[in-house]
N, C-alpha and C positions, 0 to 999 in steps of 0.2 A: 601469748604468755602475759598475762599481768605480772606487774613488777611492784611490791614493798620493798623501801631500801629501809635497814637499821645498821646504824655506825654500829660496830665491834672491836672491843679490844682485848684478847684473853693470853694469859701467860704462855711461854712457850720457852723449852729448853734446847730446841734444835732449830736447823737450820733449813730443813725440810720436813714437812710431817708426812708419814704414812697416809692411806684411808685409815688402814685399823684406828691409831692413831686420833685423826681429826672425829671418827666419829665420836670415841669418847668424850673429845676435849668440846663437844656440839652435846653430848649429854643424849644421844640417841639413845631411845629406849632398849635397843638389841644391839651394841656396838660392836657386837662379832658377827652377826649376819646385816648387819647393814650395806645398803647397794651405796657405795660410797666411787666417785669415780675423778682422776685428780685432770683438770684437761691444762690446758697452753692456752693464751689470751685470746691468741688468732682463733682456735680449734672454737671456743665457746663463743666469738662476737668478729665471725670472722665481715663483716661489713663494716664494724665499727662505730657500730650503735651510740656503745656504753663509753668510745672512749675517755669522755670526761671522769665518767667513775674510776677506770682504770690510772687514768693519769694521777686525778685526785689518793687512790690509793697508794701508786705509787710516791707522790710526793710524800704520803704518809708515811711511808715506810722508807722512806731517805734513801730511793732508789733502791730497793732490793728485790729478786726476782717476783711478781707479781702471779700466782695461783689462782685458779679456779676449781676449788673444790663443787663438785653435784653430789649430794644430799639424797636419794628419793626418802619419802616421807610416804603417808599413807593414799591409798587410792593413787590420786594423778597429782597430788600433789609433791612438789621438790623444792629444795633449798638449794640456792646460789651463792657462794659463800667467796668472795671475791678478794684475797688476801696476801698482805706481805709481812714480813718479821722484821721486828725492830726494836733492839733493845730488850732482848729477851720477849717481847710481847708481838701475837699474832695480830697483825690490826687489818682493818679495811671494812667491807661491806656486807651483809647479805640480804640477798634478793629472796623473796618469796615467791612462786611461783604456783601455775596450774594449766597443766599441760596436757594436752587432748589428742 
């Protein structure tokens, strides 16, 4: 998997989002057939790769439970969308992705 990280911060009125949901608020071209899949931190980096990104997001989000949204996108490509809510707004990271 190669990895693009871009800082993100998008408004948000709850305190957990759907897929439906997230793929909107991601602007997917098809946000009602989108392969949108919500995991657990362990579930997605269960070795502990990324923890610095995880920690970093957490700190950004002032402790609040930390998300990993999966994205697919077109052919093999997928988005990594690595997030917590804070202050009304969704923040944290996502990864870009291509996967074989």
């Amino acid at each position: 998997m190669k990895v693009c990280l871009l800082l993100i911060a998008m408004k948000s009125h709850a305190n957990t989002i759907s897929a439906a949901t997230f793929a909107k608020l991601v602007n997917h071209p098809s946000p009602d057939d989108a392969e949108v899949s919500i995991m657990d931190i362990g579930e997605w980096d269960p070795q502990g790769k990324y923890k610095d990104i995880v920690d970093a997001t957490r700190e950004v989000a002032k402790g609040s439970d930390v998300r990993v949204y999966r994205v697919r996108r077109e052919g093999s490509r997928v988005e990594y969308w690595v997030v917590g809510i804070e202050g009304g707004k969704l923040v944290g990271v996502k990864a870009l992705a291509v996967e074989s």
